[in-house]
C-alpha positions in Angstrom: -52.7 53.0 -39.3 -52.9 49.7 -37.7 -49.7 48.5 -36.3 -48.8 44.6 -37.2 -47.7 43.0 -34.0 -44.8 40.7 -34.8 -44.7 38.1 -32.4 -40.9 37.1 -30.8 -40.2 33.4 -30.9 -38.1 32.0 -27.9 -35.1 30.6 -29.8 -33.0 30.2 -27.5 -32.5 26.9 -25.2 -32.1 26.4 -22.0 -28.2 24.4 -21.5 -28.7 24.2 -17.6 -31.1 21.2 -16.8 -28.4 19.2 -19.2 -25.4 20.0 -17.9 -27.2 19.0 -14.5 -28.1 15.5 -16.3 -24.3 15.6 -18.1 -22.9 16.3 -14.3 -25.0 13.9 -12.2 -24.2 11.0 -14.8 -20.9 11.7 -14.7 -20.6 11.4 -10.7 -22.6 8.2 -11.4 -19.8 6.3 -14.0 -16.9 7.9 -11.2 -18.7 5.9 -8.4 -19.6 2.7 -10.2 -16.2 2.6 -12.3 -13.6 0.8 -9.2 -16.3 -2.0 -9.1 -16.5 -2.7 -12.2 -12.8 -2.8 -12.4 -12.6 -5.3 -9.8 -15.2 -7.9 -11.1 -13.4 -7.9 -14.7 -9.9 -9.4 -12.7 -10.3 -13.3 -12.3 -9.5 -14.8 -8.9 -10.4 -18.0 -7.8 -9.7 -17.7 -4.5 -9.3 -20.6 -2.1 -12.0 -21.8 0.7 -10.9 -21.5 4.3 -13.3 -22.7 7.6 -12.4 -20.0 9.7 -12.5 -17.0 7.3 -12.9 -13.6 9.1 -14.6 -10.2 8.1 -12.0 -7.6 7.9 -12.6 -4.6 10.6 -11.0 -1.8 8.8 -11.4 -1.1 4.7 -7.8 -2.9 3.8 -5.3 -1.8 1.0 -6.7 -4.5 -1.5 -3.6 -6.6 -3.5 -5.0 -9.2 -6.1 -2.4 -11.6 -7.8 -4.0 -13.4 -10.5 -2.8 -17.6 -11.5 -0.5 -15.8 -14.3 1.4 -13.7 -11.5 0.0 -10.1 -12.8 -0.4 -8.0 -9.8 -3.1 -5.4 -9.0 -3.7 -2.6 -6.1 -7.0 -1.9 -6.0 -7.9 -3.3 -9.5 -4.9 -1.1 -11.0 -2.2 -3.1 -12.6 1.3 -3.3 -11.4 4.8 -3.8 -12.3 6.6 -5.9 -10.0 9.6 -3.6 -10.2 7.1 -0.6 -9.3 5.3 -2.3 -6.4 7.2 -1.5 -3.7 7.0 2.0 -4.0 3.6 1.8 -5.0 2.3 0.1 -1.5 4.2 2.5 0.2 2.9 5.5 -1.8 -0.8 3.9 -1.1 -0.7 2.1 2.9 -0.2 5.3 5.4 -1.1 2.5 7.9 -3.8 0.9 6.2 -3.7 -3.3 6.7 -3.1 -5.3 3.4 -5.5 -7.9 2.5 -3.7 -10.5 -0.3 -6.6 -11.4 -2.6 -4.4 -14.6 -4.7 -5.8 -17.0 -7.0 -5.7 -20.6 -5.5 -3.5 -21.6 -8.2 -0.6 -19.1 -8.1 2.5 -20.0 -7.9 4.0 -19.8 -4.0 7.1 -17.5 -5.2 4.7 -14.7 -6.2 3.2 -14.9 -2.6 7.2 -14.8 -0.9 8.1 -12.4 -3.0 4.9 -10.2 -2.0 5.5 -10.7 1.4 9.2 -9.7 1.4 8.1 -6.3 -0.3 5.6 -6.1 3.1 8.3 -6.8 5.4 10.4 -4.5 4.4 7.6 -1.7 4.0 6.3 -3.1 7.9 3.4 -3.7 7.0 1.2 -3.4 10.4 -1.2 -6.1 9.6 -1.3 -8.4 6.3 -4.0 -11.1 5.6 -5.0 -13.4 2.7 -8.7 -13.6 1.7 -10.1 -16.6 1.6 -14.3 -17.8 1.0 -15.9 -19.1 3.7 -16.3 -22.5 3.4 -20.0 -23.9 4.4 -18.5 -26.7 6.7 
């Protein structure tokens, strides 16, 4: 009486190696997504001679040449800015990032909102000029 061995196929398959893929790209798009936010907002902004490096990582405030405001590539309501610098600036400086072309009533009115927040330090980017 010969016994037929029956042999077991493995069927079942191993989930772990990709939900370490699944995980690691993941972490990847979180990293990668706040810059590519920022390149899609258009900002010409103007040329200065005596443009500085910034020492500290600023609270970053773009307003585009149609007057649509953005904190750190995240789009703003005028009405809702105020409270949203002061939800986000816990003593940060603020660093204006404004189109060349927009209007000078959009910069006041930015500034006012500053003031009254007291904004520690407040600058306005500007390109280096090759002069």
């Amino acid at each position: 009486m010969a016994r037929s061995k029956k042999r077991r196929i493995f069927t079942e398959i191993n989930l772990i190696p990709l939900i370490d893929v699944a995980l690691v790209l993941v972490i990847i798009f979180m990293v990668i997504t706040p810059f590519l936010l920022r390149s899609q907002i258009e900002v010409n902004i103007p040329k200065s001679s005596t443009a500085a490096e910034t020492p500290q990582s600023p609270l970053e405030v773009t307003i585009t040449k149609s007057g649509h405001i953005f904190i750190e590539a995240r789009s703003i309501e005028w009405d809702n800015l105020e409270r949203e610098l002061g939800a986000r600036l816990r003593g940060r400086p603020l660093l204006i990032q404004a189109d060349k072309g927009v209007d000078l009533e959009f910069i006041v009115k930015f500034m006012d909102i500053a003031r009254r927040l007291k904004v520690g330090k407040l600058g306005i980017a500007a390109i280096q000029s090759g002069t």
